[in-house]
N, C-alpha and C positions, 0 to 999 in steps of 0.2 A: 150878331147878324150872320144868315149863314154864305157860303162864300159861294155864289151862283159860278165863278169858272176861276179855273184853277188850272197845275201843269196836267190834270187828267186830260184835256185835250191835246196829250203829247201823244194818245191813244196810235203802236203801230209807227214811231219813228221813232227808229230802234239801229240800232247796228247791229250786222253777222259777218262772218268773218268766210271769205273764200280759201276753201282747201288749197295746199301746195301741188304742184303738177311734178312729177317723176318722168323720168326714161324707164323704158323695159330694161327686164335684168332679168336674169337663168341663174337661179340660186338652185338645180336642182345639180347641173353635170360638176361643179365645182365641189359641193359638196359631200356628192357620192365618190366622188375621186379622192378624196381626204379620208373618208371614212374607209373605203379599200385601202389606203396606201397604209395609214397609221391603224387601226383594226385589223379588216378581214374584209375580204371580199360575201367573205359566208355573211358579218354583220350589215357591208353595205343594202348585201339581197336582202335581210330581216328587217329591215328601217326603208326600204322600199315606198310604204305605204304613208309614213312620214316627210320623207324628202318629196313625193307629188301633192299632199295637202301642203307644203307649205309654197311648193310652188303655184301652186291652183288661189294660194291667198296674196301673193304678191300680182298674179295677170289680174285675179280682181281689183286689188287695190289700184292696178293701170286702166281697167278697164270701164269701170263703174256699171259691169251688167246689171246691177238693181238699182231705180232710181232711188228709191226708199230712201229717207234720210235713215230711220231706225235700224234698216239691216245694213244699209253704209257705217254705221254707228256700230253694230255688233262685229261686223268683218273687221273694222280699225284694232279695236279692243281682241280679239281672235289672232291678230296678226304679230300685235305687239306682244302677245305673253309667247308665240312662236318664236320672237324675236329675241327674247329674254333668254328660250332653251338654248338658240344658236349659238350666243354669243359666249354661256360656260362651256360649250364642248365645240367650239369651231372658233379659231382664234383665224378672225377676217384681220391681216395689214400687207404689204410689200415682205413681210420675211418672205424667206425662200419655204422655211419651215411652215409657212399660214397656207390658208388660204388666198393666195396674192393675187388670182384672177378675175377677183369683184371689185366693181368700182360703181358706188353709188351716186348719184345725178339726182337730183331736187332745186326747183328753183322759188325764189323769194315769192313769197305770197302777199306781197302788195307791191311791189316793183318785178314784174315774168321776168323782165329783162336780165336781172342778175341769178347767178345762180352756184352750185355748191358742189364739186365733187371729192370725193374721200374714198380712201379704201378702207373704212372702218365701219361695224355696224353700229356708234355710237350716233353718226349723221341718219342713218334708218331709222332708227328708237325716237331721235327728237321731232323726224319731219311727223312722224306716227302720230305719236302725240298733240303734237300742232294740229294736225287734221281733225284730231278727236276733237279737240273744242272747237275746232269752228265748223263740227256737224253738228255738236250739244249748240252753241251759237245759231245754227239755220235752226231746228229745232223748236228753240226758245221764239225763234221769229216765224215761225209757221205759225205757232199756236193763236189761238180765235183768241184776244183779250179785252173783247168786248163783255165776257161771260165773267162770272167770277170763278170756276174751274179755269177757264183758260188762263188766266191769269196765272194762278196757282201754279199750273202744267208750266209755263212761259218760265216762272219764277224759275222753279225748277231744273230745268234745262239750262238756264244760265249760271244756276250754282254749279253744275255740274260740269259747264264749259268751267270756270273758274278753279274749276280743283284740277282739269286737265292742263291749264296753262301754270295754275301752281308746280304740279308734280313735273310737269316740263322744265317749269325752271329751277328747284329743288334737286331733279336727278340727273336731266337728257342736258340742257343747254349750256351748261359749261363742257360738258365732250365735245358734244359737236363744236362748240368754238373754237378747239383747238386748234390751228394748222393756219392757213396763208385762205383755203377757200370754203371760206364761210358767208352766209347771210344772217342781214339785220332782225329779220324775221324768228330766228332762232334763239338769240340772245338771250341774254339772261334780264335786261333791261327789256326789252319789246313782250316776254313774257312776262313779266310782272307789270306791265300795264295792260297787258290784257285782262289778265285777271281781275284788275282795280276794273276796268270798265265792264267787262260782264256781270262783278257784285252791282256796280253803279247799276245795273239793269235790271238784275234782280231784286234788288230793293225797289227799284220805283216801279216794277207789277205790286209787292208788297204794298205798296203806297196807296194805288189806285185801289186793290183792292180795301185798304185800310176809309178810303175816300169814301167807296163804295156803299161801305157798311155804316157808315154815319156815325166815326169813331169823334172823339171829345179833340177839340181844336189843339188842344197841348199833345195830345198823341199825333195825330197829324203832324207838327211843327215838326216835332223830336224824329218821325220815319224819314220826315221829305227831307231835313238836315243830313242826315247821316248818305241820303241818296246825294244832296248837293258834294258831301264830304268826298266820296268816292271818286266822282267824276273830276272835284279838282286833283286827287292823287293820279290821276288817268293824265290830268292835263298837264301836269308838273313831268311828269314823267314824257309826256309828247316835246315838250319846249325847252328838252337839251338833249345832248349827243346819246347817243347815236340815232336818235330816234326824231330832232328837230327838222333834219331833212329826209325824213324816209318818208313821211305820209304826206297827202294830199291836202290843202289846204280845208278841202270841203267834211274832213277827220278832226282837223283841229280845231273847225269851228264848231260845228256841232259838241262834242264835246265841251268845249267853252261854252254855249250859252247853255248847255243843261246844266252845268255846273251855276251858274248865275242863273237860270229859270229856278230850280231847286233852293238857293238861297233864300232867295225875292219868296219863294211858295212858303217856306219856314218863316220868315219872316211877319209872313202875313198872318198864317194862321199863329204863329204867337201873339200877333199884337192882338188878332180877336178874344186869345186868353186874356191880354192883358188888360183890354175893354170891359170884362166882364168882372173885372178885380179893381175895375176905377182907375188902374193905374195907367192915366191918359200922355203924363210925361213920358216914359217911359215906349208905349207904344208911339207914340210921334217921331221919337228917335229911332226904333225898330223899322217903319214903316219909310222913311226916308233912308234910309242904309239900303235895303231893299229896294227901290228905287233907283238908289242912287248903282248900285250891281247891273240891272238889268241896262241902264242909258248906257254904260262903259262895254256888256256885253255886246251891244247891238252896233258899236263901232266898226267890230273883227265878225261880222256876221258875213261876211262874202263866203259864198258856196254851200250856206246852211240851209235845211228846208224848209221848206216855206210855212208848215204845220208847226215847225217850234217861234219862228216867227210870229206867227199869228198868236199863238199862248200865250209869248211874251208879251206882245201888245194888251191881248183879253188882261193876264194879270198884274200890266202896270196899268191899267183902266181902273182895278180894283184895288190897287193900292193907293192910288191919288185919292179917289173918292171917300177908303177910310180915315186916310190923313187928314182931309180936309173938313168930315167930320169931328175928327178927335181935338183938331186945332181951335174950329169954333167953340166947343166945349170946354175946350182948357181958357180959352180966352175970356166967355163968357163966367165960367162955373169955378174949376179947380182951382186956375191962375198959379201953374205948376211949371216948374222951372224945368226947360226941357232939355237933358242931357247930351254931350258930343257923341255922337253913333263909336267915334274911335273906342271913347273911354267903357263900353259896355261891354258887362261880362260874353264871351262866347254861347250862342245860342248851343240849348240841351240836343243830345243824337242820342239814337239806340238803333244798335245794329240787328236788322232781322234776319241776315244772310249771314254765310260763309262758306266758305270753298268745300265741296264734297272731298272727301278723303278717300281716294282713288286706289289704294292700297290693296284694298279687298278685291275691288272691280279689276284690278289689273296682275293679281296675284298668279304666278304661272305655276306653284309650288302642287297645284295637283294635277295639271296637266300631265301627258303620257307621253307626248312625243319626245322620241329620243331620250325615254327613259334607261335604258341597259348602257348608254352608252355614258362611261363615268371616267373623265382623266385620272392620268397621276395625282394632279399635284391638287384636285378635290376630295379623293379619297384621306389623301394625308392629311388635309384640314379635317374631315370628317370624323377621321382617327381621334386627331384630337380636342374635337369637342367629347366623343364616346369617353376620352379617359378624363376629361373637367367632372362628366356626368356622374362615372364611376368612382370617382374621386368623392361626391357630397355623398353616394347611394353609401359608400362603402364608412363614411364617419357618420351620420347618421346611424348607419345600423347600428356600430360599434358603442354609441350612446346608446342607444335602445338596449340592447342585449346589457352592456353594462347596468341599466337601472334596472331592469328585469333580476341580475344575477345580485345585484345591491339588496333586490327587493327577499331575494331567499334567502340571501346571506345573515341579512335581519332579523325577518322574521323566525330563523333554524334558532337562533339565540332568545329570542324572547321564547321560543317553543311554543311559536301557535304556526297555524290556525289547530295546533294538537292540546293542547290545553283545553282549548274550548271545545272541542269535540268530546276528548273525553269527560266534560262536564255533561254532554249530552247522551255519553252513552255512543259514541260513533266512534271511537278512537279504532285505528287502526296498527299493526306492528310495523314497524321500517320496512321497507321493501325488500332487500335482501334477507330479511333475517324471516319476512313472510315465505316468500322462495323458499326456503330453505324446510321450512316448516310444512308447505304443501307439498316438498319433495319427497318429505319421511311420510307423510298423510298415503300418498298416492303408492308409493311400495309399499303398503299395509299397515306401518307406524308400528309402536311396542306391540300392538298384540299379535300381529302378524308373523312376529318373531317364533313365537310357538308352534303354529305349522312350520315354519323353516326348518326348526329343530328338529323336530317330527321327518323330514325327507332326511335328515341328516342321520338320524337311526335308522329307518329304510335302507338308505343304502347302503350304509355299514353290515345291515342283516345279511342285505343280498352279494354282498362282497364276501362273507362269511359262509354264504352257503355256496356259493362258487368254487371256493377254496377249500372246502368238506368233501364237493365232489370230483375234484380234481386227484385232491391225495387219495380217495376213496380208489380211485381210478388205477392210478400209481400200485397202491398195495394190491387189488384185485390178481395184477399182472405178476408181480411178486411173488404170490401164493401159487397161482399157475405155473410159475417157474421150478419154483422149490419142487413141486408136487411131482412137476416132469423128469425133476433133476435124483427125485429120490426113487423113483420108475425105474430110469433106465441106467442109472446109476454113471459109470465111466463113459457109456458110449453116448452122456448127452454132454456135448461138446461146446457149446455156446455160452456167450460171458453171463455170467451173473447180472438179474435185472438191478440189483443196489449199485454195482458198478456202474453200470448207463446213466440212471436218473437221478446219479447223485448232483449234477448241475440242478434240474429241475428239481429236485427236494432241496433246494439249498434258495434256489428263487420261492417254495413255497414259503420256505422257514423265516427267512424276509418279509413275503408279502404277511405274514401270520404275526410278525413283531410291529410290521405297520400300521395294521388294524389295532393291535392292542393299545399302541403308544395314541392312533389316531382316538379310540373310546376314549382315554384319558382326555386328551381336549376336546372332545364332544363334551364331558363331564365338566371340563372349566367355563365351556361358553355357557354352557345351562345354569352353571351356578351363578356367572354373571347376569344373567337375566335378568333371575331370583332377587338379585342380590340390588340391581337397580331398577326394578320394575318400579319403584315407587317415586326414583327420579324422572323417569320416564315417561310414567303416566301421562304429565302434563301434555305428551306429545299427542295424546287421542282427543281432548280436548277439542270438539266443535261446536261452535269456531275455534281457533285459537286464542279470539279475544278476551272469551270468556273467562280467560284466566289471568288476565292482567287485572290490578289492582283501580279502583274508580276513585274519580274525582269527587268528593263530597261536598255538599254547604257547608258552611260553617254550623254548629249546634246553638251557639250564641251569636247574634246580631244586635251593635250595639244602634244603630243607624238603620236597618233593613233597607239599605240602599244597594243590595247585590245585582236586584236585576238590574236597575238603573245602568252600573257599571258594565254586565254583562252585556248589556246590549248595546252602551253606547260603542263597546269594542267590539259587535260584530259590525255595525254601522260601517265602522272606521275601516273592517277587514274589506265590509262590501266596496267600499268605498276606492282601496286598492287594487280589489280585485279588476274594478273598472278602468282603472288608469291601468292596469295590466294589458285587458284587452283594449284597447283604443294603441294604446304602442304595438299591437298584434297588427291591428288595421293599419295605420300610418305606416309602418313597415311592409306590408302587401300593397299597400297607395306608392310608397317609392318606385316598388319594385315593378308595377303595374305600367306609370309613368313611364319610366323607364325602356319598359317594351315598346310601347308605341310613340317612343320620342325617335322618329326619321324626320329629321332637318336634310335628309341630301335633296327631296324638291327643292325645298327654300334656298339651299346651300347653291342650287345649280343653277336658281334663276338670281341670285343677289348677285347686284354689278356695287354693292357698297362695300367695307370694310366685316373683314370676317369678324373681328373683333366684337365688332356692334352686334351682328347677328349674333352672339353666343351671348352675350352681355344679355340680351332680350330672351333669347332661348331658356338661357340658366336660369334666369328672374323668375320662370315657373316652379321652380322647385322652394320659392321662399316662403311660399306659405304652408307649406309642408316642417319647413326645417322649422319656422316659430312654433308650430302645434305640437314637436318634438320637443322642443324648450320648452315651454310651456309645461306638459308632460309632466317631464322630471322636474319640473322646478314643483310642482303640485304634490308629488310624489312623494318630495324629500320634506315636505313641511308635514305631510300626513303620516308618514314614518314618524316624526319626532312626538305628533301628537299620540300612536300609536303605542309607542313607545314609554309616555306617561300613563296612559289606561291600563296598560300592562301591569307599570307597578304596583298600579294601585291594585288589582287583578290577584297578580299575586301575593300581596301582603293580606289579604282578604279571603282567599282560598288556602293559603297554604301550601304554596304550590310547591315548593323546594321539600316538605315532607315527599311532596305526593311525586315528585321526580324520584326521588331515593327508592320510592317501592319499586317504581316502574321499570327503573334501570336493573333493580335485584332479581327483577322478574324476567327482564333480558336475558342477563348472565346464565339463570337457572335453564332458561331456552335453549340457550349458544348450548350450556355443557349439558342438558338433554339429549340434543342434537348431535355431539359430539361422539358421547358414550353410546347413543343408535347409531352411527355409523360405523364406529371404532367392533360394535359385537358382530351389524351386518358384515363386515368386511370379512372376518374370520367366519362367519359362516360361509360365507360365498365360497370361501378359500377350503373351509372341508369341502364344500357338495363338488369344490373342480378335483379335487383329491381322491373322493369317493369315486367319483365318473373317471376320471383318470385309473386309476385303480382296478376298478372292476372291466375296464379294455384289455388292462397289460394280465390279469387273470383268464381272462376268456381265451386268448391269444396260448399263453399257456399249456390252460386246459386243450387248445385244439392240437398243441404238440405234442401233449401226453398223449391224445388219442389216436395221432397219426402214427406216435411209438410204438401202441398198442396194437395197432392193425399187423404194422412191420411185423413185431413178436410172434403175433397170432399166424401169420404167413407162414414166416421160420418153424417156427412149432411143426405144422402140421410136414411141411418139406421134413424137416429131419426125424418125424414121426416114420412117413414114409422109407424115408434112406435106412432109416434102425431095418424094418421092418423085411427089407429087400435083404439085406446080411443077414439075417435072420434064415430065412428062407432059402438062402445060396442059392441067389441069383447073378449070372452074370456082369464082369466089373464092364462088360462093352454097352450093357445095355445101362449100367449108371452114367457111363461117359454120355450117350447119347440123352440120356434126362437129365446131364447135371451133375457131375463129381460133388460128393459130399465135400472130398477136401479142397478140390480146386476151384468149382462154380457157386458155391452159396452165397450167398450178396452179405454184404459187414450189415451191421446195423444201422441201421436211417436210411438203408436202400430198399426198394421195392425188387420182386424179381423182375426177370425180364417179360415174362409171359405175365396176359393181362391178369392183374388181382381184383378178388370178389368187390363189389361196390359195398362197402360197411359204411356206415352212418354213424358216428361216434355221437353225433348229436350233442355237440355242445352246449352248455347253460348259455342262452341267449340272454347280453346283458340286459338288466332291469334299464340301466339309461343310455342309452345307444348314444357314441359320442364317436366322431374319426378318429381316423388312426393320428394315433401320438407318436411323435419320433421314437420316441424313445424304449418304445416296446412294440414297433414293426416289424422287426427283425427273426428273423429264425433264428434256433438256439445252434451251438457249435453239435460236432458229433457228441452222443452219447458217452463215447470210450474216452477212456482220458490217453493223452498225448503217447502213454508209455506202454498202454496196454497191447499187449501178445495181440495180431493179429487172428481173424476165428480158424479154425480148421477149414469150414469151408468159406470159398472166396472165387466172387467174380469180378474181375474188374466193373469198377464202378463206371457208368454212365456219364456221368457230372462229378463233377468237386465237391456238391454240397449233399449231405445225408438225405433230402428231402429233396422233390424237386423246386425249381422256384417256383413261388407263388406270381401273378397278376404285377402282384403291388408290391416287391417285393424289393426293400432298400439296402443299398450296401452295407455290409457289416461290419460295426463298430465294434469296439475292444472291451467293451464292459456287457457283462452278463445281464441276463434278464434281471431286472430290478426294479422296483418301483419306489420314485424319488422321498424322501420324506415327508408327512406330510407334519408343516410346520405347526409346532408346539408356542407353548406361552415363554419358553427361553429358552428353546432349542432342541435339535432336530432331536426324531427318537430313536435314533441309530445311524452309524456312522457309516453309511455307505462307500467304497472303495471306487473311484475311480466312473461316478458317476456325471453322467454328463446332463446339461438342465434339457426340458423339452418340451416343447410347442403345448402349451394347456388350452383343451378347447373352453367356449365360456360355459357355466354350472348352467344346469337345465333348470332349473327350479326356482331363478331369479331376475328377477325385471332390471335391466342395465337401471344404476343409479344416477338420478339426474346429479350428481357433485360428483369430483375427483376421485378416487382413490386416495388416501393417506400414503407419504411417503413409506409410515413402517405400520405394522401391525403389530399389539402384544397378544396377538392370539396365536398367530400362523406368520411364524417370521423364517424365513429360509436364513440358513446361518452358513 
């Protein structure tokens, strides 16, 4: 039978809850005076634009310029996450240190009369709050639920008031209780009945629309139950302290009989279930409980409306009538024994509400205001949550990186993935010992050696023919001497040219033994070539792999199960290769994380325990750190399987023959490698010897030729002087050109009047190289220490026989000489009193990517 009226005529008697009324308050001069006193006045000016929006939402919150409930609704929700910024960076109480000039005023929202002042903003947070659901409360009571959206909407709104008196009594209502002046309204008790009675509301829209829809009498029962359930948690919670005498009688009745309308409705539509199941005992007992609710509610009914009144009546009209059918039924028909209503199980609920979780909706952590401004003692929590973070970033990785270095340290020992490459033809040399091999590639490798050799004769030629024209030079001068000497007999008066250039014949006679001794190790490098070109060769080999020994099949297979095996161990490689990079990822995921982990919003609007917050914070990185386990734990079982493919790998290939070549083939590499370094370095070491060499020649030769000028000068003067005695000419007019005995200039001087511009034209060296310390120098005078001063003589100009040159460096104590150029054990002549000198690098050699060798046995300075 279906139920013609029900509590759906409860349509619209409803409860909402009046917002709290405040006093004005100036939260802007209090707070810009704290921010100058403890900051800067520089930061009060930068936060300017924040301290007027929040003042601009507190006159609204006093003013109520928009009727709107929904933007009354958005301005609450706007003000509280303001409130949230304030309170981590403005400490509001009586310190002398706080903000001690604000004092909060709110009064009781269901008695005006009483009221609450604090100088804390934990009283501002909770009246907030409170407002917020009893705008979600008008809200839910605006809406049309006549409709079936309305309803929904209605629903809704009530949930939402519900999660606001939740989160009220959860975070804000025990602060504010603290102190001597508090109201009842705020409590942590009058909150939590709230919340009970706006679910109660929002289930019975659910109901009506459940009624609406012409759902099955057992679902009906079970929604209107859970609506009755609420409402008596609402009334329990009215009918003791503190809360037994705050409200109005006309609160606790109404409440009271929805709770007994809702019963009686469950009731009823159970027992129409139970009619349709025959079970007619049963329902007679339901239907009289029900009943018997509604006559005890309508007792305590003073001050309740008239519309739940009237329901109550329509559905105890409708409960006698099915009683009294079910009675004649049983009496006539079943003849079933009707059970004590006490002894029945509790009727079935399901709840279709629950309080919105306000969390999000109230979240101030991306808000901006008064974002720069950060205390002490948040930073230092900040700090260290940063080092909790860095703490897991920093042992995670160190597991990572250890399986990764596990993972090669394995693998080096089984010697793959190089085993199986060289089964395909892909093997590669070691990296260093590849280096190595591209380095002798690139400066020409063994064959390149033979042009090197090749400049090394070249310049030896050209050193050679330098030194041919130098002495050539020398002797020319000699013969012009004698020649003159045998002329004029007694009256040619000047030293003999062997006495002058015996220094410079004595540095030719040198440079002439160091060419010699140098051809001999020109002839040892050559012979060594010769002599290892065949160890060598392998070095021209391209590739270089080409010359490593292969991996083969076996010739016999007693099974032909090789590929089988082969592949299932690349499987197994691919297979680590993948846990390799996936630890590659997880490791950039940490580090990602990590960047964009700023908890200082959250950190600056949480009024709970920092603890909690990092506890929740850190909880994100736990699904990272099992994917890391995980990882390696996959990793180390696929190694082990790795590890038996292997065996079997190598008992099958043969692989420890096929090591033994490869490593023989190494070796022959490394001392390829060696013996090509060990000959380039000696040649290097002639071509700096040769260029060295052929400087300190050239240099030489330019002294010969400056001696020769002098000569040729003197000559002709004492040609002249002969010639005037001769003639018997005046000794007044020799004084005035020049006393033969007294003006003539020594040797190495120029005269004094200008001399002819001669061009000796020096052999210009074949490899031009700067000047060497050690043969910069001009040589000492011609004349040896003891020799007779000449007949004729003008005091010299300067000190030195020449004049100085540009470039010309103080003079050292050892003679022209050029230093040995070193042999396979030792120098080829024993130079006196030589000093080492600045070698520039060889022209004819690409700097060598490796070191130098401590010693050479080609060119070893001894």
């Amino acid at each position: 039978m279906a139920a013609s009226s029900s509590a759906a005529a409860t349509t619209n008697v409803m409860l909402a809850i009046f917002e709290k009324k405040t006093n004005q308050i100036d939260l802007y001069r209090p707070l810009r005076n704290y921010i100058a006193f403890h900051y800067s006045e520089r930061e009060a000016q930068n936060h300017e634009d924040d301290l007027q929006t929040l003042k601009q939402l507190r006159t609204d919150l006093e003013r109520h310029p928009d009727p709107s409930l929904t933007s009354r609704r958005d301005l609450l929700q706007l003000y509280y996450k303001a409130l949230c910024l304030v309170e981590t960076r403005f400490p509001i109480s009586p310190d002398q240190d706080h903000v001690n000039t604000l004092s909060f005023v709110w009064f009781d929202a269901f008695k005006p009369k009483q009221k609450a002042t604090q100088q804390n903003i934990h009283l501002e947070k909770a009246a907030v709050l409170f407002n917020l659901g009893a705008v979600y409360s008008q809200i839910g009571l605006s809406c049309d639920r006549n409709t079936v959206d309305g309803r929904r909407q209605a629903s809704h709104a009530f949930i939402a008031a519900a999660g606001s008196f939740a989160y009220l009594r959860d975070n804000a209502s025990m602060k504010a209780s603290i102190g001597s002046s508090t109201t009842v309204d705020l409590s942590v008790e009058c909150a939590g009945m709230l919340e009970r009675l706006m679910l109660a509301q929002a289930q019975e829209c659910v109901f009506e629309n459940t009624i609406a829809k012409g759902s099955t009498p057992g679902v009906c029962a079970k929604i209107s139950r859970q609506v009755g359930l609420y409402y008596e948690e609402a009334l329990a919670a009215l009918n003791v302290a503190p809360l037994s005498q705050h409200f109005e009688k006309g609160w606790v009745a109404h409440v009271q009989l929805k709770a007994a309308l809702f019963y009686a409705e469950a009731c009823y539509r159970y027992g129409l279930e139970l009619h349709e199941k025959e079970e007619i005992a049963e329902e007679i007992a339901r239907l009289r409980s029900g009943i018997s609710a509604l006559t005890e509610a309508k007792k305590n009914s003073k001050g309740a409306a008239a519309q739940i009144l009237d329901a109550i009546s329509k559905l105890e009209a409708n409960l006698n009538r099915n009683l009294e059918r079910a009675v004649k039924e049983n009496d006539r028909v079943y003849l079933m024994r009707v059970p004590n209503p006490n002894t029945l199980a509790p009727l079935p609920s399901f709840s279709m509400v629950k309080p919105m979780v306000m969390n999000e909706v109230l979240d101030a952590s991306k808000e901006k205001m008064f974002a720069s401004l950060v205390p002490d003692g948040s930073a230092k929590v900040l700090s260290r949550y940063t080092e909790m973070v860095d703490d897991i970033i920093r042992t995670q990785a160190e597991k990572l990186q250890a399986a990764s270095e596990l993972t090669r340290v394995r693998l080096k020992e089984m010697d793959l993935p190089d085993s199986i490459l060289a089964l395909e033809g892909n093997f590669s040399l070691p990296t260093e010992l590849k280096e190595d091999v591209e380095a002798v590639q690139i400066c020409g490798g063994p064959a390149g050696l033979e042009s090197e050799l090749q400049q090394l004769k070249d310049l030896r030629r050209v050193n050679q023919e330098l030194l041919i024209q130098t002495e050539e030079l020398l002797q020319k001068e000699s013969r012009e001497d004698a020649q003159f000497r045998s002329q004029f007999g007694t009256k040619w008066t000047r030293p003999q040219s062997s006495t002058l250039t015996k220094n410079l014949q004595d540095r030719l006679n040198r440079f002439a033994g160091n060419l010699k001794q140098a051809a001999e190790s020109d002839g040892r490098i050559e012979h060594s070539i010769r002599e290892y070109a065949s160890l060598m060769a392998i070095l021209d080999r391209r590739p270089i792999e080409s010359a490593l020994p292969s991996l083969a099949r076996p010739i016999m297979s007693l099974d032909a199960n090789e590929d089988a095996i082969v592949g299932s161990l690349k499987q197994s490689l691919r297979q680590l290769e993948t846990l390799g990079a996936q630890r590659a990822g997880l490791e950039d995921m940490l580090k990602d994380m990590k960047r964009k982990d700023d908890i200082l919003p959250k950190l600056m609007t949480s009024t709970g325990s920092y603890e909690d917050l990092f506890k929740k914070e850190i909880a994100k990185y736990d699904h990272i750190c099992e994917d890391i386990a995980q990882n390696i734990e996959a990793q180390e079982q696929l190694l082990l399987q790795i590890q038996a493919q292997n065996d079997e790998f190598s008992a099958i290939f043969n692989l420890e023959d096929y090591k033994a070549s490869r490593e023989k083939c190494y070796k022959q590499i490394e001392v390829a490698i060696a013996k090509f370094r060990e000959i380039k370095d000696n040649i290097n070491e002639g071509l700096k010897f040769y260029v060295t060499l052929q400087d300190a020649i050239t240099k030489v030769k330019q002294h010969c030729s400056d001696f020769i000028m002098t000569r040729s000068i003197q000559s002709r003067e004492m040609i002249e002087d002969v010639q005037r005695q001769v003639a018997g000419l005046s000794f007044q007019d020799s004084k005035n050109t020049g006393s033969f005995n007294n003006n003539y200039p020594p040797v190495g001087h120029q005269a004094q009047r200008a001399s002819p511009q001669i061009d000796p034209r020096p052999q210009t060296p074949y490899y031009q190289q700067p000047p060497v310390a050690g043969y910069a120098h001009h040589p000492p005078p011609y004349g040896s220490a003891h020799q007779p001063p000449p007949p004729y003589h003008v005091p010299p100009s300067s000190a030195a026989p020449y004049p100085p040159q540009a470039h010309q460096q103080p003079p050292v104590s050892h003679e022209y000489g050029q230093p040995a150029y070193p042999g396979w054990r030792g120098p080829y002549y024993n130079a006196q009193g030589q000093q080492p000198s600045t070698v520039p690098r060889p022209p004819y050699t690409i700097p060598g990517p490796y070191p130098p060798p401590n010693q050479s046995g080609y060119y070893r300075q001894q």
